[in-house]
C-alpha positions in Angstrom: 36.6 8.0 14.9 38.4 4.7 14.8 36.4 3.4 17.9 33.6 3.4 15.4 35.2 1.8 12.7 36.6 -1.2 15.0 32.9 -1.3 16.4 31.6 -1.5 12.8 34.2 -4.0 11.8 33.5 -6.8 14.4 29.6 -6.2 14.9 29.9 -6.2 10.8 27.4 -2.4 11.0 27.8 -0.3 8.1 29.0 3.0 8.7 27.6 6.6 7.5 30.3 9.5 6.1 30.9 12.4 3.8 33.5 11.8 1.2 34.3 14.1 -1.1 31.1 16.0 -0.1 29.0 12.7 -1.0 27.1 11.1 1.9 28.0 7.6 1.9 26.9 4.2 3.6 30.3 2.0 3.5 30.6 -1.5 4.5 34.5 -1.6 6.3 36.2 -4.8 6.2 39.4 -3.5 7.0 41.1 -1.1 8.8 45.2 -0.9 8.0 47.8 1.6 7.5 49.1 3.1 4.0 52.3 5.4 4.1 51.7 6.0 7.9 48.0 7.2 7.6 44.9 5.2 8.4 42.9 3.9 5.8 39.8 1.4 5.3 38.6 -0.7 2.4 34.9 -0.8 2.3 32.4 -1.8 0.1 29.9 1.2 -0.8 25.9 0.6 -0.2 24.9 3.8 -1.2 26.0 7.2 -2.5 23.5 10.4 -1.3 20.7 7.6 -0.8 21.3 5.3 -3.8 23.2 2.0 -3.9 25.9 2.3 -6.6 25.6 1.0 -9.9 29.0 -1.2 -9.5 30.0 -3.2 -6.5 33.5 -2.8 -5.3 35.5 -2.6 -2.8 37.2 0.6 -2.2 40.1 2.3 -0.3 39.2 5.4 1.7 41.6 7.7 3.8 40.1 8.0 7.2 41.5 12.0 7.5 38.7 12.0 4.4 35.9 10.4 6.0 34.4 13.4 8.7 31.9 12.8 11.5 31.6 8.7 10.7 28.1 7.3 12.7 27.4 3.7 13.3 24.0 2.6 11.5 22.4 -0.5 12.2 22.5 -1.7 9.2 24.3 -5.1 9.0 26.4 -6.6 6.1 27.7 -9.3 5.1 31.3 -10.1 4.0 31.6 -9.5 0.2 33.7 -11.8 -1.8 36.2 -8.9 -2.9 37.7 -8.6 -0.1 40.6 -10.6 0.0 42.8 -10.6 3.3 45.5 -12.0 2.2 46.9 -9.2 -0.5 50.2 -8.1 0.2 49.0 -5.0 0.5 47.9 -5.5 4.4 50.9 -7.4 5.1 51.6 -6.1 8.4 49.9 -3.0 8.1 46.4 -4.6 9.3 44.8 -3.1 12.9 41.9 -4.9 12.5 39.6 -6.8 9.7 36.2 -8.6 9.6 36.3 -11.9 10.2 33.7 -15.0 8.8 
């Protein structure tokens, strides 16, 4: 799962999941740790086929995010994302880059 993630990251690919039995399409821009358990902040594209009627950037538990699949679908970086909150402070393993 996390090979995916880092591949999504760098090629900047969307990803496809199931979270909380919604079929998503997540843009990750980070990948970090939170009290010892991996975690990505991603934008969401869409939600069971439809983009979302608010753009933000949300945290998602990886444990929660079952059978994750590369699309090709490419992103670009959204201006939520800010790497520099404390909150990655040396708990980053990898985030998109300009």
């Amino acid at each position: 799962m996390t090979p995916i993630i880092l591949e999504a990251i760098v090629r900047k690919h969307a990803i496809a999941a199931t979270y909380n039995r919604v079929e998503m399409t997540l843009a990750p821009h980070i990948l970090y740790t939170k009290h010892g358990d991996l975690h990505i902040d991603a934008v969401a594209l869409e939600r069971d086929g439809k983009p979302p009627k608010e753009i933000k950037l949300g945290t998602y538990k990886l444990a929660g995010l079952p059978a994750i699949r590369l699309t090709p679908r490419a992103f670009s970086i959204n201006g939520l994302f800010k790497p520099g909150d404390p909150k990655y402070a040396d708990e980053t393993i990898m985030a998109i880059e300009a």
